[in-house]
C-alpha positions as CSV (number, residue, x, y, z in Angstrom):
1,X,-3.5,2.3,10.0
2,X,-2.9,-1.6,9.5
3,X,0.9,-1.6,11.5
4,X,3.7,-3.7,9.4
5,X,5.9,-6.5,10.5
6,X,9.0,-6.8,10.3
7,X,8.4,-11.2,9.7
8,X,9.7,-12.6,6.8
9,X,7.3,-14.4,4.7
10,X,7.9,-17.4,1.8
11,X,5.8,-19.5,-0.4
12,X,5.6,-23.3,0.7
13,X,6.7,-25.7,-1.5
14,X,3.9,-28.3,-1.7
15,X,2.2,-26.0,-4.5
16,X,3.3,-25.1,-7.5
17,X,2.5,-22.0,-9.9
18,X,0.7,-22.4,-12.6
19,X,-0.2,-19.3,-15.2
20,X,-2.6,-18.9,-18.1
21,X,-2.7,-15.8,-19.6
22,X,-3.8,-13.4,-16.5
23,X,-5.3,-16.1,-14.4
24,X,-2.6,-17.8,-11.7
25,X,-3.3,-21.3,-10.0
26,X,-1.3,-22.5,-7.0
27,X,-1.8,-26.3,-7.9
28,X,-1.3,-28.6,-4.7
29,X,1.5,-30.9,-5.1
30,X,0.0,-34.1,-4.1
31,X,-3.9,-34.0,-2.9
32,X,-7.0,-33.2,-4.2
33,X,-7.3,-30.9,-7.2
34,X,-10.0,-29.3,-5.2
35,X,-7.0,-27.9,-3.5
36,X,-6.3,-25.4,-6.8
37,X,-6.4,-21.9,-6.0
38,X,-7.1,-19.0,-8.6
39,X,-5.7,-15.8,-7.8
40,X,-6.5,-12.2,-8.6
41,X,-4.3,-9.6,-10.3
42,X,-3.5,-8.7,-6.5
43,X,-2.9,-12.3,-5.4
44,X,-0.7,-13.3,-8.0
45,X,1.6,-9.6,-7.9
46,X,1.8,-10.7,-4.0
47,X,2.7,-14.2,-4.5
48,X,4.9,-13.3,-7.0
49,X,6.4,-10.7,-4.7
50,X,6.9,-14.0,-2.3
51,X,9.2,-16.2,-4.6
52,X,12.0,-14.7,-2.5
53,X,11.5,-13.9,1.1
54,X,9.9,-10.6,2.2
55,X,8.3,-9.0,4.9
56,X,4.7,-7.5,4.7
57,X,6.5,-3.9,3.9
58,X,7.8,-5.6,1.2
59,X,4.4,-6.7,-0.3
60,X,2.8,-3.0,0.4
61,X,5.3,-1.7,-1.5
62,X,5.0,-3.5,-4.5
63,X,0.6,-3.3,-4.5
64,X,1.7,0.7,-3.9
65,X,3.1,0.7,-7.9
66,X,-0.3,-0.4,-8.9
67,X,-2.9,0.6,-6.5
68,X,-2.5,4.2,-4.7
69,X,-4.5,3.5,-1.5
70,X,-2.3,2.5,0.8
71,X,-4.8,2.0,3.7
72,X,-6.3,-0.7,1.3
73,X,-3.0,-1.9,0.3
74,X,-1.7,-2.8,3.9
75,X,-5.4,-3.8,5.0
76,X,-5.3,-6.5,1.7
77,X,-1.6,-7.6,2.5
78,X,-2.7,-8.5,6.0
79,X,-5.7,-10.2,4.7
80,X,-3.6,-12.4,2.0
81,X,-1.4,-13.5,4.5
82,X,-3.5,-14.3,7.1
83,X,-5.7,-16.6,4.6
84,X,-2.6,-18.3,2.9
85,X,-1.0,-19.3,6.3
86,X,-4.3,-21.0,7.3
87,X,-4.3,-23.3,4.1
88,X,-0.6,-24.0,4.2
89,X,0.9,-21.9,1.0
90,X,2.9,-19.5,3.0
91,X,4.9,-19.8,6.3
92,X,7.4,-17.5,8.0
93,X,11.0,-17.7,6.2
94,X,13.9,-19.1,8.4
């Protein structure tokens, strides 16, 4: 099972959030509009979940009211913030 850390996590501020209907873009602040990122139901309750601080626990949890596997849940939270922290969107919370 995918172990949890106990590593606060927060958006970054050079994107902004952008929602239409059930689609979510994280819109780059200044840059190329190639930059815009759509996310998935699952992306945008996880970014959502990030508007405050929170540890992947905190993430899991909230996936958990919607989708019932938790060995997908944790394996999906690892994944999200593994690919956002290489382009920049989230970083660890001081």
């Amino acid at each position: 099972m995918q172990e949890l850390t106990d590593v606060r996590y927060t958006r970054s501020s050079s994107f902004v959030t952008r929602n239409y209907g059930n689609t979510c873009l994280l819109v780059p602040l200044s840059g190329s509009l190639e930059s815009v990122l759509t996310l998935n139901r699952t992306g945008k309750v996880l970014w959502d979940t990030l508007e405050s601080p929170c540890t992947e626990r905190d993430m899991v949890l909230a996936l958990l009211r919607i989708f019932p596997d938790e060995l997908t849940v944790r394996a999906d939270v690892a994944s999200f913030i593994r690919t956002l922290q290489a382009m920049g969107l989230v970083q660890e919370a001081r």
